[in-house]
N, C-alpha and C positions, 0 to 999 in steps of 0.2 A: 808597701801597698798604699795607693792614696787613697785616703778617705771619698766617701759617696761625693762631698760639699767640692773636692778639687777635681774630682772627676766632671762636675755641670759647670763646674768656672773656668769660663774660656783664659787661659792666661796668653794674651795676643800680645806681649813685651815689645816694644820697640828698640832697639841698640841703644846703648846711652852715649850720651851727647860724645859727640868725638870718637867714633867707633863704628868701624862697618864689620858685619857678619862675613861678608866677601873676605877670601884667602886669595891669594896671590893672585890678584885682576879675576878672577872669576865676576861673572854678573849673572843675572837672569836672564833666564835664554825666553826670546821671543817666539820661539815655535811652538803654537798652541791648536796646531791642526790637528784632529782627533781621528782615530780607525775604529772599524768597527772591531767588539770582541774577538780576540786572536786565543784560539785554545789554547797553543802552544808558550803562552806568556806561563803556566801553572809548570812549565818542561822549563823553561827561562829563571823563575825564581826556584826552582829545586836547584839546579847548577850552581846557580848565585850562594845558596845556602851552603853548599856543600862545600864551596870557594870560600864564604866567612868563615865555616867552622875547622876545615882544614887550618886556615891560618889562624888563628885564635885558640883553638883546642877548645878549653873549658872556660874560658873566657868569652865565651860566646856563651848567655843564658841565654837568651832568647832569640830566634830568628825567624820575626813572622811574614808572611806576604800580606801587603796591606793597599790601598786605595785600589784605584777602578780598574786595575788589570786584573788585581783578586775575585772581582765578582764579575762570573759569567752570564751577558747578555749586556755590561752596559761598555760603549764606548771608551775609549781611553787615548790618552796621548802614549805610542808604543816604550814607554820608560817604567821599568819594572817596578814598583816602594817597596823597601824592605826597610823592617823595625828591626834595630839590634839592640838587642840590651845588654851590659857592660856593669860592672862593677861600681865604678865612677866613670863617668864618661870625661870629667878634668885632668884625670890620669893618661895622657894622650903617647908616652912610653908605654903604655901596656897594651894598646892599640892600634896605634897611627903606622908607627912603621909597617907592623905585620901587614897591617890591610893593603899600604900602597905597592908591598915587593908582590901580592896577591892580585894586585891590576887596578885597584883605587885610587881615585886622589879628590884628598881631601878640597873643599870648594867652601863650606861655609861651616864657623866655629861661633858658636852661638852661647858660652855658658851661662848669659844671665836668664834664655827662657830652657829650663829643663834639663839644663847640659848640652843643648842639644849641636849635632857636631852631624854634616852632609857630604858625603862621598859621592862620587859620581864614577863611574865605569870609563877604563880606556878604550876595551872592545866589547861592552853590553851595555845598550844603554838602560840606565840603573839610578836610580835616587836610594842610598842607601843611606837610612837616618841613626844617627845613634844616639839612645839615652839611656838614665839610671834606672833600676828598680822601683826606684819610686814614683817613676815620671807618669803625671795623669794621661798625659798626649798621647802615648801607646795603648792604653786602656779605650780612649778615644775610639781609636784609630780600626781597633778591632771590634769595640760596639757597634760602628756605622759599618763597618765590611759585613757581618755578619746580618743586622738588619737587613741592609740591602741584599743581601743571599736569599733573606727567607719573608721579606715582599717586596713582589713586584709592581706595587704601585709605587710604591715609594721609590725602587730603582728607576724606573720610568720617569717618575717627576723630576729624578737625580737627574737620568741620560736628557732630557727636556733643558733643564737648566744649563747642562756643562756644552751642548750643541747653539744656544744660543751664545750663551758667554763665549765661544771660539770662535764663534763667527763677527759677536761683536772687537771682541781684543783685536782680529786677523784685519778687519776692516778699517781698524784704529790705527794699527801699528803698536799694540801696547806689547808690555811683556807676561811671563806665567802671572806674575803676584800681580798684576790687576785685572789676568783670566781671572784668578781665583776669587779675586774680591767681588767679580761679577756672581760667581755663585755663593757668597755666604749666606745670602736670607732662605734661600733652599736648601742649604745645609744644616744651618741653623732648625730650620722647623721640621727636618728630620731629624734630627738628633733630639730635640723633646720628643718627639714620641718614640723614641728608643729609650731614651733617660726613664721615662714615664713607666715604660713597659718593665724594662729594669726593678723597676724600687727607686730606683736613686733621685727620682721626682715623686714628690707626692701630693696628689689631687686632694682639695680640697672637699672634707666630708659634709 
């Protein structure tokens, strides 16, 4: 379980020198055009789930639905996020095969932020992320889903920020990672007031 102090600290790692996170030519994909909420994405990640736990068994602790197809009413790019958590995620024998003979492949290996290790879907498209028990980034992942479930200001300022950032990236020619770097300061200042509401900020008395 990570402490309150690693759950509010963003660890944004960069590769270390001489290393790309990309698996076999994968890169960031430039399609950053957004739909509106699709019910059917919660019928999308239940199948997903049932496809990791099948091939995994009990090796599968965790399998949550997470970013903006989780929360309905805001926007998304039609690509499902699922969190898996795993044992160790560096133990890539006890995972990687199962996953790919079940329709994944793997696309980015990341162990020095979180373990963290990205699949992608052959016939769904799927961002499926894996990391350990202890990883603060899944804790994340599920404070902001949730937040944004239960206000709607705040999903709204989210959908605000992520419709502007697509139309700036689409008009650039950039890719997802500098979509997304368009939305961190909205991200960012939702997540203090989620941190804050939590406990795990705490306001000066």
């Amino acid at each position: 379980m990570p402490t309150p102090l690693e759950i509010v600290t963003f660890g944004d790692a960069p590769a270390p020198e001489g290393l790309s996170p990309w698996v076999d030519g994968a890169a960031p994909s430039t399609d950053v055009a957004l739909e509106e909420h699709d019910p059917r994405w919660a019928g999308v990640f239940a199948q997903l789930e049932a496809r990791v736990r099948e091939a995994l068994g009990a090796r599968a602790l965790v399998v949550e639905h997470v970013g903006s197809t989780a929360v309905p009413g805001l926007p998304a790019k039609p690509v499902v996020d699922v969190d898996l958590t795993v044992a160790d995620p560096d133990d890539e024998e006890g995972y990687v095969p199962a996953l790919v003979r079940a329709g994944f492949v793997l696309r980015v290996r990341e162990p020095w932020w979180y373990g963290h290790r990205l699949f992608g879907g052959t016939d769904v498209r799927t961002n499926l992320h894996v990391f350990g028990p202890d990883s603060a980034e899944t804790m994340r992942h599920r404070i902001f889903r949730d937040w944004l479930r239960a206000h709607p200001a705040d999903r709204d300022l989210y959908r605000d920020a992520k419709l502007a950032a697509a139309q700036h990236a689409s008009a650039a020619g950039e890719h997802v990672e500098e979509y997304n770097a368009r939305k961190q300061r909205v991200i960012r200042e939702i997540y203090g007031r989620a941190f804050t509401a939590a406990g795990l900020i705490r306001q000066p008395s």
